[in-house]
VOKE-978671 format. One record per residue: x, z, y of N, C-alpha, C in turn; residue in three letters. Coordinates in steps of 0.001 Angstrom, whole numbers, padded with zeros to 6 digits, always signed. Each point is the difference from the previous one (the first is absolute). Layout:
% VOKE-978671
XZYXZYXZYala...
% end
This chain:
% VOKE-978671
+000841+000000-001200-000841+000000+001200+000873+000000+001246unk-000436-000453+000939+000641-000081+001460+000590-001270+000117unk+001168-001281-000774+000181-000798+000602-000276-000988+000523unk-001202-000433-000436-000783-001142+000865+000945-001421-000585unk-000104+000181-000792+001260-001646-000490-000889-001663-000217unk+000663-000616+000753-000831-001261-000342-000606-000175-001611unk-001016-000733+000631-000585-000405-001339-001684+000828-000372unk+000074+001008+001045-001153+000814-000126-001203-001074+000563unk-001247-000238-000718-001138-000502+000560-001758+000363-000712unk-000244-000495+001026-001509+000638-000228-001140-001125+000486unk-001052+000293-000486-001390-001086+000655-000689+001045+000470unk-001190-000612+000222-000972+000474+001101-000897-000884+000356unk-001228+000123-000209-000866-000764+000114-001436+000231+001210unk-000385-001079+000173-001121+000277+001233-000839-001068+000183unk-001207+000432-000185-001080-000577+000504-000148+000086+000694unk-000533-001452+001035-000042-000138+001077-001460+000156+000512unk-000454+000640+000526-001129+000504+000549-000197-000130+001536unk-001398-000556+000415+000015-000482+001749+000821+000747+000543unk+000157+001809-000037+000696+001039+000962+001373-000447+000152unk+000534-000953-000805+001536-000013+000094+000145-001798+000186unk-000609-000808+000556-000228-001450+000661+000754+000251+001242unk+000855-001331+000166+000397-000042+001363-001155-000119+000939unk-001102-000635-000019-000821+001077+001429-000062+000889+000305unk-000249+000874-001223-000802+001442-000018+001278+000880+000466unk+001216-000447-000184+001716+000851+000438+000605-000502+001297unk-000822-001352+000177+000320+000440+001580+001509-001705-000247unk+000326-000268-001321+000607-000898+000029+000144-001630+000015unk-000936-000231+000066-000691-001142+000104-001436-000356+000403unk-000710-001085-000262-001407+000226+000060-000571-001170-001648unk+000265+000472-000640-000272-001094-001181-000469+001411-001445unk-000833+000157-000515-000249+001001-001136+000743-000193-001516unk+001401+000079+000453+000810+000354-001590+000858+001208+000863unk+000852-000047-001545+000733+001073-000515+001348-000139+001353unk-000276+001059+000861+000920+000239+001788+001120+000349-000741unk+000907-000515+001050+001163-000012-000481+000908+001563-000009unk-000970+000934+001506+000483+001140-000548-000203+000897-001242unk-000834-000751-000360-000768+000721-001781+000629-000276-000733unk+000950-001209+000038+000879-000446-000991+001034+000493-000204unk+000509+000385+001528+001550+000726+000248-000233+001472-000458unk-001016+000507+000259-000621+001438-000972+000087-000039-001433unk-000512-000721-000600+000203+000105-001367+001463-000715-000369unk+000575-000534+000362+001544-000547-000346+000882+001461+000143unk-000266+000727+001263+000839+001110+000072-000426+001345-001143unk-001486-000558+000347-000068+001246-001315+000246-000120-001630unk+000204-001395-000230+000334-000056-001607+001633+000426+000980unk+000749-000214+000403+001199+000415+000291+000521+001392-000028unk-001310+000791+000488+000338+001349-000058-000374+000717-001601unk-000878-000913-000260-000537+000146-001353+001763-000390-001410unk+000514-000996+000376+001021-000019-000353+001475+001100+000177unk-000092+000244+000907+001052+001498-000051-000669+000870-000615unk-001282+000617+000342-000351+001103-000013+000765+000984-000852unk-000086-000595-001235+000706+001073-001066+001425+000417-000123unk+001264-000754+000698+001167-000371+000427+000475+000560+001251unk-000977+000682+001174+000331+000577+001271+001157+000900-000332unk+000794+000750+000259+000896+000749+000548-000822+001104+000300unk+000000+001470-000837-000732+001466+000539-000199-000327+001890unk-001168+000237+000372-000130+000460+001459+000038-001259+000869unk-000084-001062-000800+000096-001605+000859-000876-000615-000133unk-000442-000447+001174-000986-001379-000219+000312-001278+000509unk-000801-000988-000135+000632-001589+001147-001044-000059+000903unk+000592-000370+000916-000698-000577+001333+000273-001707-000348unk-001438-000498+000431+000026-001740+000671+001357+000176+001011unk+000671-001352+000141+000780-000518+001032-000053-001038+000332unk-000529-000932-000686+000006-001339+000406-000419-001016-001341unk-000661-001154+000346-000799-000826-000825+000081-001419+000264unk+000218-000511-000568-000041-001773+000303-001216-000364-000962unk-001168-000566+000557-000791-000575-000716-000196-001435-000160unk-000281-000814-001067-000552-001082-000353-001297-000358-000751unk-001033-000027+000714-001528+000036+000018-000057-001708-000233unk-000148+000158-001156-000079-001663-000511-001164-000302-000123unk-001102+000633-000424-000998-000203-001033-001411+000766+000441unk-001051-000035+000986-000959+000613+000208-000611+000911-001931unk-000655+000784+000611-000643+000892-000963-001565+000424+000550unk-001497-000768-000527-000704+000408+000279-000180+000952-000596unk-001152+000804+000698-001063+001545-000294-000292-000291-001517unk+000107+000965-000793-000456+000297-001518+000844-000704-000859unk+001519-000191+000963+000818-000303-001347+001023+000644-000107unk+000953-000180-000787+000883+001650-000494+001404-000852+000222unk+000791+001169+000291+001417-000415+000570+001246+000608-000860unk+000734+000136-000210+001162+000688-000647+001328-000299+000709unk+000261+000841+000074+001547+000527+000539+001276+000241-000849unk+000956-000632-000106+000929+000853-001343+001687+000266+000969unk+000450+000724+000625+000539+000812+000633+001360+000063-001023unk+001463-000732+000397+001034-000243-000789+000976+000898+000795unk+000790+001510-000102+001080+000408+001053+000780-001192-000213unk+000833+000019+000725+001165-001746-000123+001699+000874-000054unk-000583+000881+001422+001614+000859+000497-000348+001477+000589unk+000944+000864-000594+000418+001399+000966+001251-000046+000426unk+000001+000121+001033+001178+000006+000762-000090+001515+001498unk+000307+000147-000475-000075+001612+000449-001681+000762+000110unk-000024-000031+001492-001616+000410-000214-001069-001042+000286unk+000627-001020+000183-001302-001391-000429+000026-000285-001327unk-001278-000491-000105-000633-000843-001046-000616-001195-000314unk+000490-000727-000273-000425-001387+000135-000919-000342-001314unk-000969-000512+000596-001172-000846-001055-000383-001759+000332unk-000132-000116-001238-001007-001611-000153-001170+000487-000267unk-001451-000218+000441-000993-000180-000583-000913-001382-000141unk-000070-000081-001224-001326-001661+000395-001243+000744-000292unk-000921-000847+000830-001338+000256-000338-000689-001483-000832unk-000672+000754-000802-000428-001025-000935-001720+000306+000272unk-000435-001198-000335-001778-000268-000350-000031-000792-001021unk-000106+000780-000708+000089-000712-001874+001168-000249-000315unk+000069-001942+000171+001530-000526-000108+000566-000635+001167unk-000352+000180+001223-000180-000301+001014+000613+000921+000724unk+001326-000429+000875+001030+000910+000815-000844+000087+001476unk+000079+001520+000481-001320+000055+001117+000789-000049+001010unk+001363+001070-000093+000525+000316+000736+001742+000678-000441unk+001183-000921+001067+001194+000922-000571+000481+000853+000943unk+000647+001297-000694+000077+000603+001341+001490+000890-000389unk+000577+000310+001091+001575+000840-000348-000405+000873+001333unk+000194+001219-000745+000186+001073+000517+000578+001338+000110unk+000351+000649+001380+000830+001288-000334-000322+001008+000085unk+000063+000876-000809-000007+001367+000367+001208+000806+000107unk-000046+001563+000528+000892+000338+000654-000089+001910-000842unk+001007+000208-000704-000373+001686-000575+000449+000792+001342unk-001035+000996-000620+000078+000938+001358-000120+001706-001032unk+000236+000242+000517-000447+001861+000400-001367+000140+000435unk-001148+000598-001171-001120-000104+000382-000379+001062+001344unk+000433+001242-000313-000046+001001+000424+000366-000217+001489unk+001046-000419+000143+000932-000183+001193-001106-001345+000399unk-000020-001161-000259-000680-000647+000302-001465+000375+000933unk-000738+000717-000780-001391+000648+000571+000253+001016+001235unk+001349+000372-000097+000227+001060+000950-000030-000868+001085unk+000541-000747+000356+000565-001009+001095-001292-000972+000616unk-000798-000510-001003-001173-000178+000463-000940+000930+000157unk-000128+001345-000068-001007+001139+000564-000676+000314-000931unk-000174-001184-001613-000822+000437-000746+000060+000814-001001unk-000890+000752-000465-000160+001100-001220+000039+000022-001360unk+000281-001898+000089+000010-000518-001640-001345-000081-000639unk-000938+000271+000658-001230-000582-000446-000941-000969+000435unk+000800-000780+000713-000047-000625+001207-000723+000088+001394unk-000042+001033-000126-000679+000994+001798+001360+000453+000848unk-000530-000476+001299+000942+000449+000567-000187+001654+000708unk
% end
């Protein structure tokens, strides 16, 4: 437990439901699957992929995302995420995720996260760790 070594990955899946449409998020005006809904579930099969591998007392923060939104996704169809670490290199973390709709690539995406000090972390933003400030 604790090193976070490439090769760790995970899925994650999501139905796309009107609440999460680029109208309804404010990202477009067209009713599919918004692109911030996408970058949500990519990071969370990501976190879903460490999870078990953290370092006692660490978590990751988002840092940055490059997306490639290839492929609209209407309402009532299902999405999958599969979340590849690539690199650790100190306290970043680098991921690939594709999003798939069936056999159909939705979306590719590389992204970083960053280990932190949870504790210390929450201190610095004001919060209590339950997410109240």
């Amino acid at each position: 437990m604790g090193s976070c070594d490439p090769g760790l990955r995970q899925t994650r899946s999501l139905l796309v439901s009107p609440d999460i449409t680029a109208v309804e998020l404010g990202s477009g005006d067209v009713p599919v699957l918004g692109t911030p809904a996408l970058l949500a579930l990519a990071e969370g099969a990501c976190v879903d992929a460490i999870a078990d591998d953290l370092p006692e007392g660490k978590t990751s923060v988002g840092a940055w995302a490059e997306i490639e939104h290839e492929r609209p996704t209407p309402v009532g169809q299902e999405v999958c995420a599969e979340a590849t670490l690539i690199g650790h290199h100190g306290r970043r973390l680098e991921f690939n995720v594709m999003v798939r709709q069936g056999d159909e690539i939705v979306a590719r995406i590389r992204h970083r996260r960053v280990l932190v000090d949870r504790v210390r972390f929450l201190e610095r933003v004001g919060a209590n760790g339950d997410g109240q400030a």
